[in-house]
C-alpha positions, 0 to 999 in steps of 0.5 A: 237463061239459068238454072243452076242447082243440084238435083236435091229432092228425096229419092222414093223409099220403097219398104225396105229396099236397102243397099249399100255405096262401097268406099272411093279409093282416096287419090288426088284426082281433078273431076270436072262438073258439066251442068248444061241448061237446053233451051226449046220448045218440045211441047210438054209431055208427061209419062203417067207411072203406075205403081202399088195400090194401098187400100182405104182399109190400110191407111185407116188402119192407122192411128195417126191417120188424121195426118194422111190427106187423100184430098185432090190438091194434096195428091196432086201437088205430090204426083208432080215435080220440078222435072215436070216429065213423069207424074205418079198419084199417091193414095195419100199425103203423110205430114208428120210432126215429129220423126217418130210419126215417119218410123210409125208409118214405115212399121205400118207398111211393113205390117202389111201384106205387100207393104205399100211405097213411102216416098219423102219429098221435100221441096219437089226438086226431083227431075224424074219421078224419083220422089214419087210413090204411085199408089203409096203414101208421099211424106211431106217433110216440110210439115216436120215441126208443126204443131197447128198453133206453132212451128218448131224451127229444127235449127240449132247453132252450136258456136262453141262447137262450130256446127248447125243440127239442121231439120231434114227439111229445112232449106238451105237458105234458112239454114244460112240465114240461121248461121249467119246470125252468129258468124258462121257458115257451112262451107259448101253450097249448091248453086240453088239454095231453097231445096232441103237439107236432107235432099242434097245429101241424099244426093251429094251437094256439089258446088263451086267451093267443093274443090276445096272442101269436097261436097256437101256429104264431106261435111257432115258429122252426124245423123238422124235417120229412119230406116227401112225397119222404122227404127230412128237411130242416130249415126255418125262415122265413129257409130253406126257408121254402115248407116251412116255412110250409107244414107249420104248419097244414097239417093234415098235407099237407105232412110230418111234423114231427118236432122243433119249436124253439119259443119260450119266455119267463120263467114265472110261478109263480102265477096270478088265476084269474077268471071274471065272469058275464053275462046279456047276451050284447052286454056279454058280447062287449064287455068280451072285446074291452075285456080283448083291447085291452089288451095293446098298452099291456102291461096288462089279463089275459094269458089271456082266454077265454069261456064260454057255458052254457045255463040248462037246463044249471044248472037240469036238467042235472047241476051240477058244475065243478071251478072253481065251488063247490057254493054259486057253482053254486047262485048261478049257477042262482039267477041263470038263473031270475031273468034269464029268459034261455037262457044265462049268459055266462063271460069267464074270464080269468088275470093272471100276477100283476099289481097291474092284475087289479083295474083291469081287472076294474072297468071292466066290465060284467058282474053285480055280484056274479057275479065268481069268483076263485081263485088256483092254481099255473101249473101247475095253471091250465095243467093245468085240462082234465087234471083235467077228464078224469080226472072225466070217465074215471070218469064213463065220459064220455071214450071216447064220439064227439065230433063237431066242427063248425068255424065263422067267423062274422064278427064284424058277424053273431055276435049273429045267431049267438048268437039263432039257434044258442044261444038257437034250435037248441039251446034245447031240445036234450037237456042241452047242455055247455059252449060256450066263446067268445073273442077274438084279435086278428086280426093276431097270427093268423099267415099259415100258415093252410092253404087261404086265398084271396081270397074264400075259396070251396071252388073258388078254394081247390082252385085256390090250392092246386094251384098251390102245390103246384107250388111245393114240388114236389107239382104235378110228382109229380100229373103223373108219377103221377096216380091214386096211391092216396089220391086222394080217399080217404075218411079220408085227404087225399086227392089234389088232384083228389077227388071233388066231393060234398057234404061234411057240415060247411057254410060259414061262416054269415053272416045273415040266413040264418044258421040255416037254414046252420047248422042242416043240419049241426048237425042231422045231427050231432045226429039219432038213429040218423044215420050220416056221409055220403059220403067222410069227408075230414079238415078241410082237404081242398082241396074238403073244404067246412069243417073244422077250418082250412078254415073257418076259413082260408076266414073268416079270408081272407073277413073280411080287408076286415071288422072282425072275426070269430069262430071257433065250434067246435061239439063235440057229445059223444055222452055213455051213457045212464044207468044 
C-alpha cells in the first residue's frame, strides 16, 4: 500500500516566536528524495501534550468571540492529526472570515499577560503535533471565506499574467481544477493533492517535477502573511523580502500565509506514464540522474521519481497497486525470487507527450522486459495518491499513526545507505510498504530553507536563527517578553531558547557509521509498546535535532561544497491488525 505526500500541515505559531532561514548557496547539486512507507502492526498509541492555558476570561475578552468554538467535537477534531501519535486539546477553535480576524486574534494574545498559543491548521496533515496549540486557540483556515449564506472561493486566475492568487487554505486539487479551466497549471506538485496551499509552503512542496523547476517554495511571487505582531503585510522578493523568504518554508515560525501568487505555465491534456524496474540499486541511482540531466537541453520526462520495494513485500505481503496489473504484479514477484535480491528498484517517470519519451527510455539500464507504461489524463496522473487513499479508507488503512522520520544522505554515502537500512534494518521487518526515491537538481532547490548554517550543526543552527530573528523583529520581542508561553513548549515551536534534550529523530547519517545513526530512530519508531520521549518539538525547531526541513536544511547546508545529496523520508505507518 501507498501513501505518498509531503508533510503539509501548518506549523504551531507560538506568539511571536520568530527566526529566520539563511540563503542556499546556489551550485548544481543532484538531492535524492527517499520517502519510505512501513507497514505493522504496533497497536496505536498516543502521547498526550500539554501546553499553556488560556482562561474563559481571555477569549471572552474578544470581540469576535462568536467565531471561537469551545465545543467537544470542534476541540477534538483540532487535538488530533494525520500522524495520529501525539494529541493536544486547544481551549478553542477560531474559524475566521476574513485574514484580518486572524491579525485580531494574534493582537489579543499579544495583549495578554502570557500570551496564549495560535496554531493555524489546514487540513490536519501534520504527522507529529506540529499544528497543535495545547491550551491555546487552533485557527481553522478552511473557514476563510465563509460568510454563513456563502462562501467566497479565494481563487483567481490571472491568464495574461500567468499566476493564480490562491486562498492559504485552499487545497491544491481545486487550485488545479481552477486552472485548468483557462489552460494552465502550477508547475510543481506534491504527490497528495487535498492538503493546503499555505501548508506546502510552509514546508517546502517537494515532488516529482522539481528536478526541473525546484519546489513549490521556487514558484511563488508573492504573499499575504500575518505576522507574530498581527500585522497583514504583503511580500515578495522585490518587497519585504526578509518576510518573504522567511515564511516559505518556515514551517510556520515566521506567519500565517493566507493568499499565495503562484506561478502557472501552459497544461498539457495527456500524459506517458512509466515505470522501469531494476535489481540493482547502482543502475538504478544512475539512470535517475541521466533522466535528471536532461532537462537543461529541454529533453529527457518532465517528472521523475523512484521507487524502492522490498521483495518480502511481493513475495509475503499483500499484492496490490492501482498501476500494475495482477499479471505485471505476478512478473515483478517472479522477478524477486529469481535475482535473489532484497529489493526491486522503480524509476517512475511521465512525459507530457513528447516524441523523446522513447529516446530516453533506450539509453537506460534497467531489466529488459520490466518497463510498464500507461497512458492517462493530467488529471489523473495528478490525482494518483487520491485514488490511492480512497482504497486505503476502505481497507481502514488511512486514520492510523504515521510517524515520519526525515533524513539527507549525502549522495557519495546512499549505497552505504541503501546496505544498511533497506537491505540491513528493514530486511526482516514486519511487510514493509512502499519506499520512494528520487532525484532533484540541487540548484533548483530555492534558498528558503529554514534553519541553514554553514556546518549545518543543531547549535550553530540555534545561533543563525536567533539572530535572524532579530532582522524581522523576533529578537526585540524575546528581550521585552521573555518567558512568553510557548517557550519550549511540547507540540508547539516553542521559543528560541528550548529545552536542550535530546530529541527523538537524529542527524543526517553519514557512513560508515551509518547504520548505527539510523537505526536508533528507526527503531524507536518501530518498537512495540513504545511511546514518544521527551518534548514533542515540530520538525524545524531551532534545537529541535532533524525533522522534516531541519534535516534537510542542515544536509542541504553540509552538502553545498560536496557533489550531491539525497533526502530520505522514512514514514512508518502503523497499519490494524487483521481481522
Amino acid at each position: 500500500m501507498q501513501v505518498v505526500y509531503s508533510n503539509s500541515s501548518y506549523t504551531t505559531y507560538n506568539i511571536p516566536t520568530l527566526c529566520y532561514n539563511s540563503m542556499m548557496p546556489r551550485a548544481q547539486l543532484t538531492t535524492f528524495l527517499i520517502v519510505t512507507s512501513f507497514l505493522s502492526t504496533v497497536p496505536y498509541l498516543r502521547a498526550p501534550v500539554h501546553g499553556g492555558v488560556l482562561t474563559s476570561y481571555d477569549v471572552s475578552s474578544l470581540d469576535i468571540m462568536s467565531k471561537i468554538h469551545t465545543d467537544h467535537d470542534a476541540t477534538t477534531k483540532a487535538s488530533s492529526d494525520f500522524g495520529h501519535i501525539v494529541h493536544a486539546t486547544p481551549n478553542g477553535v477560531f474559524r475566521p472570515t476574513f485574514p484580518a480576524d486572524i491579525a485580531a486574534l494574534i493582537r489579543l494574545s499579544l495583549s495578554q499577560p502570557t500570551p496564549f498559543t495560535v496554531a493555524p491548521r489546514g487540513k490536519g496533515h501534520s504527522s507529529r503535533g506540529q499544528a497543535f496549540a495545547p491550551g491555546g486557540i487552533v485557527v481553522d483556515m478552511s473557514a476563510l471565506g465563509d460568510h454563513g449564506h456563502h462562501t467566497s472561493h479565494r481563487i483567481d486566475v490571472s491568464v495574461d499574467r500567468m499566476y493564480v492568487d490562491a486562498g492559504g487554505e485552499q487545497l491544491w486539487i481545486d487550485v488545479l481544477h481552477t486552472a485548468l479551466k483557462h489552460g494552465l497549471t502550477p508547475r510543481v506538485w506534491t504527490d497528495y493533492l487535498r492538503i493546503t496551499v499555505g501548508g506546502t509552503l510552509s514546508n517546502a512542496g517537494i515532488g516529482g517535477q522539481a528536478f526541473r523547476h525546484g519546489p513549490q517554495i521556487s514558484n511563488v511571487h508573492e504573499l499575504d502573511v500575518v505576522t507574530g505582531m498581527g500585522e497583514m503585510i504583503t511580500c515578495s522578493p522585490e518587497v519585504n523580502s526578509a518576510l518573504f523568504f522567511a515564511v516559505l518554508g518556515g514551517l510556520g515560525q515566521f506567519g500565517v500565509i493566507t493568499r499565495a501568487r503562484i506561478r502557472l505555465e501552459p497544461a498539457p491534456k495527456r500524459v506517458k506514464w512509466v515505470r522501469i524496474a531494476y535489481s540493482d540499486v547502482h543502475p538504478f541511482t544512475t539512470d535517475q540522474e541521466l533522466l535528471i540531466s536532461k532537462w537543461a537541453s529541454g529533453s529527457g520526462f518532465d517528472y521523475v521519481e523512484g521507487q524502492v520495494q522490498l521483495n518480502r513485500t511481493l513475495t509475503q505481503g499483500r499484492r496490490s497497486s492501482s498501476f500494475f496489473s495482477a499479471t505485471d504484479l505476478a512478473r515483478l514477484t517472479g522477478l524477486a525470487i529469481d535475482t535473489g535480491s532484497v529489493a526491486i528498484y522503480y524509476i517512475e517517470g511521465a512525459m507530457y507527450y513528447d516524441d523523446n519519451t522513447a529516446a530516453s527510455v533506450d539509453q537506460l539500464s534497467f531489466v529488459r522486459g520490466f518497463v510498464f507504461v500507461r497512458d492517462a489524463s493530467y488529471v489523473e496522473f495528478l490525482d494518483r495518491v487520491g485514488r490511492e487513499e480512497q482504497n486505503l479508507r476502505s481497507a481502514g488503512a488511512w486514520d492510523v499513526p504515521h510517524p515520519w522520520l526525515n533524513l539527507f544522505v549525502p549522495r557519495s554515502r546512499i549505497l552505504h545507505f541503501d546496505a544498511a537500512v533497506f537491505k540491513g534494518i528493514l530486511r526482516n521487518a514486519n511487510p514493509v510498504g512502499l519506499i520512494l526515491m528520487y532525484p532533484m537538481n540541487k540548484d533548483m532547490y530555492v534558498q528558503f530553507a529554514a534553519a541553514i548554517n554553514d556546518d549545518g550543526d543543531d547549535a550553530g543552527r540555534g545561533r543563525v536563527l536567533r539572530r535572524r530573528a532579530t532582522e524581522v523583529g523576533g529578537g526585540r520581542w524575546q528581550r521585552r517578553r521573555r518567558g512568553a508561553a510557548g517557550e519550549g513548549e511540547r507540540g508547539g515551536a516553542g521559543a528560541l531558547r528550548p529545552r536542550r534534550r535530546r530529541h527523538r529523530v537524529q542527524a543526517v547519517p553519514a557512513a560508515p557509521r551509518v547504520a548505527g545513526r539510523v537505526e536508533a530512530p528507526l527503531r524507536r519508531e518501530m518498537g512495540q509498546g513504545r511511546r514518544p520521549q521527551g518534548p514533542v518539538r515540530p520538525a524545524g525547531h531551532p534545537v529541535a535535532g532533524s525533522g522534516h526541513l531541519s534535516a534537510a536544511a542542515a544536509a542541504i547546508a553540509a552538502a553545498a561544497g560536496g557533489r550531491r545529496t539525497y533526502y530520505c523520508k522514512l514514514a512508518h505507518i502503523q497499519r490494524p491488525p487483521e481481522s
